[in-house]
N, C-alpha and C positions, 0 to 999 in steps of 0.2 A: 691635398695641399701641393704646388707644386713647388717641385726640389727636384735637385739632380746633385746625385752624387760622383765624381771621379776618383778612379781605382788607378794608379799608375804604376809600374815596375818594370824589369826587365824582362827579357826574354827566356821563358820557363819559369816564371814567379809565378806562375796558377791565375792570374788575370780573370783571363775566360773564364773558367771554371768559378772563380768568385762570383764574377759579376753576373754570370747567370744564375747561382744561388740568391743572390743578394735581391737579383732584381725581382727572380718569383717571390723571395719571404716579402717585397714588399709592395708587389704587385707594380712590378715597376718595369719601363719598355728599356731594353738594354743597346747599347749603340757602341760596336767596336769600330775605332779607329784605324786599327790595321785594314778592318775590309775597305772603309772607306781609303786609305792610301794605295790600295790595289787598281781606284778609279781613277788615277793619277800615275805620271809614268818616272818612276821612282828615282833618285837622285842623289840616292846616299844618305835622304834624311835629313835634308838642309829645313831652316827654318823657315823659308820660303813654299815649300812642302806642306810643313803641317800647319802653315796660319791658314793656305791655299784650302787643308782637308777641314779647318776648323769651322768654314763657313758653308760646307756640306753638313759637318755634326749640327750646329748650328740649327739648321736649318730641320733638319731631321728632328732634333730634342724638341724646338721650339712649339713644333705641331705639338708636339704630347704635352710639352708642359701650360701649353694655353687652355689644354683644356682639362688642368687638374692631376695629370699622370705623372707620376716623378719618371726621372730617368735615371739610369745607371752607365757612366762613359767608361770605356777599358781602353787604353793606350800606353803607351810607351812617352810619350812627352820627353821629348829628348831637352826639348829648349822652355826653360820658365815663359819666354814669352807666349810659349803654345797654349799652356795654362790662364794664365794673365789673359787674353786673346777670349780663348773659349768664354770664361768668367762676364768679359766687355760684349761679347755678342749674347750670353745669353743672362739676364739680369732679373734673374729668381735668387733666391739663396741656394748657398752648396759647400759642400764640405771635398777636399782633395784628402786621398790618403794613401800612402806611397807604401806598396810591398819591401820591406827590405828581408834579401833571399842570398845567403852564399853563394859565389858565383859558380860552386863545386856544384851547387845542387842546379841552379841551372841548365847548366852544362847534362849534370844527369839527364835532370826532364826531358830537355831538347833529347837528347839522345833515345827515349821512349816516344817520341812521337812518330805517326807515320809517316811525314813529309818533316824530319831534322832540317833545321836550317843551317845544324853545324857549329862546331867550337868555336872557329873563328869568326863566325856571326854575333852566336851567342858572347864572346866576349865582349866584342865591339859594342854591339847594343848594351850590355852591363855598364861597359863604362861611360856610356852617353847618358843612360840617365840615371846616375851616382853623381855624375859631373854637377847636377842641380839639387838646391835640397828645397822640396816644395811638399806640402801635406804632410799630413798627419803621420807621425811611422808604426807602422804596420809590422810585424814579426810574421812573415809569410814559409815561415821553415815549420808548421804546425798543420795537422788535419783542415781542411776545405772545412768545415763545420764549425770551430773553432773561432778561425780568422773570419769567417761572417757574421758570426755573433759579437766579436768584439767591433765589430764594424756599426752594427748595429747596435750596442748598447752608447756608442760615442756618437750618435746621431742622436740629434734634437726630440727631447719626446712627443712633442705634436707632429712631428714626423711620421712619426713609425705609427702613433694613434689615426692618423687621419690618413697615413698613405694605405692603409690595410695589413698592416706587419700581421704575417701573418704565424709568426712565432718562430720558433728554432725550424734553421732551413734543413732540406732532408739531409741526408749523407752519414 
């Protein structure tokens, strides 16, 4: 069946690490938006930015999902319209669901990564997308394992039957 799910949150909410769980238990092709922003030359994150990367996502989802594959989106969505936008270009069913994550523990994360973007990164992005309140909320202060099972119990069950769920993801 095809569906595509969106994972939204800030920077150091485990995104990534979700949606590549999410998207193996469901056999589903994963599409991060940050990489896509890197093919573009960056701006601060204007809205003009990510409606510009949505029609790469777009574009990229629409092949899998024409031919039956769900997708899995991981982004930052600073602007509801980016959401809304994505939604209007790709016109399958989907569910949004927004990590919500301390911004103490962010801040940690970032600080365990190999390439930190930084506190003051890390802030700024917290509060871009807090500023919007879009999807489903997510408690993303829990085990990777956990927060994809809840993810997955709140998707549609012909979803998860026909997309190949393939049961509790690893971790």
């Amino acid at each position: 069946m095809s569906f595509y799910v969106i994972v939204r949150g800030p920077l150091g909410a485990g995104k990534t690490t979700i949606v590549r769980a999410l998207a193996s238990s469901l056999g589903a092709e994963a599409i991060f938006i940050d990489e896509l922003l890197e093919l573009r030359e960056w701006d601060g994150g204007s809205e003009a930015l990510f409606l510009a990367t949505n029609e790469t996502a777009a574009e990229r989802a629409h092949e899998f999902l024409a031919r039956g594959v769900p997708v899995v989106v991981d982004g930052n969505f600073y602007w509801e319209s980016a959401v809304h936008d994505l939604a209007r270009r790709l016109p399958f069913p989907h569910l949004v669901f927004t990590l919500r994550v301390p911004l103490e523990v962010c801040i940690e994360r970032d600080r365990g990564r190999p390439l930190s973007y930084g506190e003051e990164a890390t802030r700024e992005v917290f509060d871009k997308v807090r500023r919007i309140d879009v999807g489903l909320p997510i408690d993303g202060n829990r085990p990777i394992p956990q927060i994809v099972q809840e993810i997955l119990a709140r998707l549609p069950d012909e979803w998860t039957s026909r997309a190949g769920h393939r049961g509790a993801p690893p971790g």
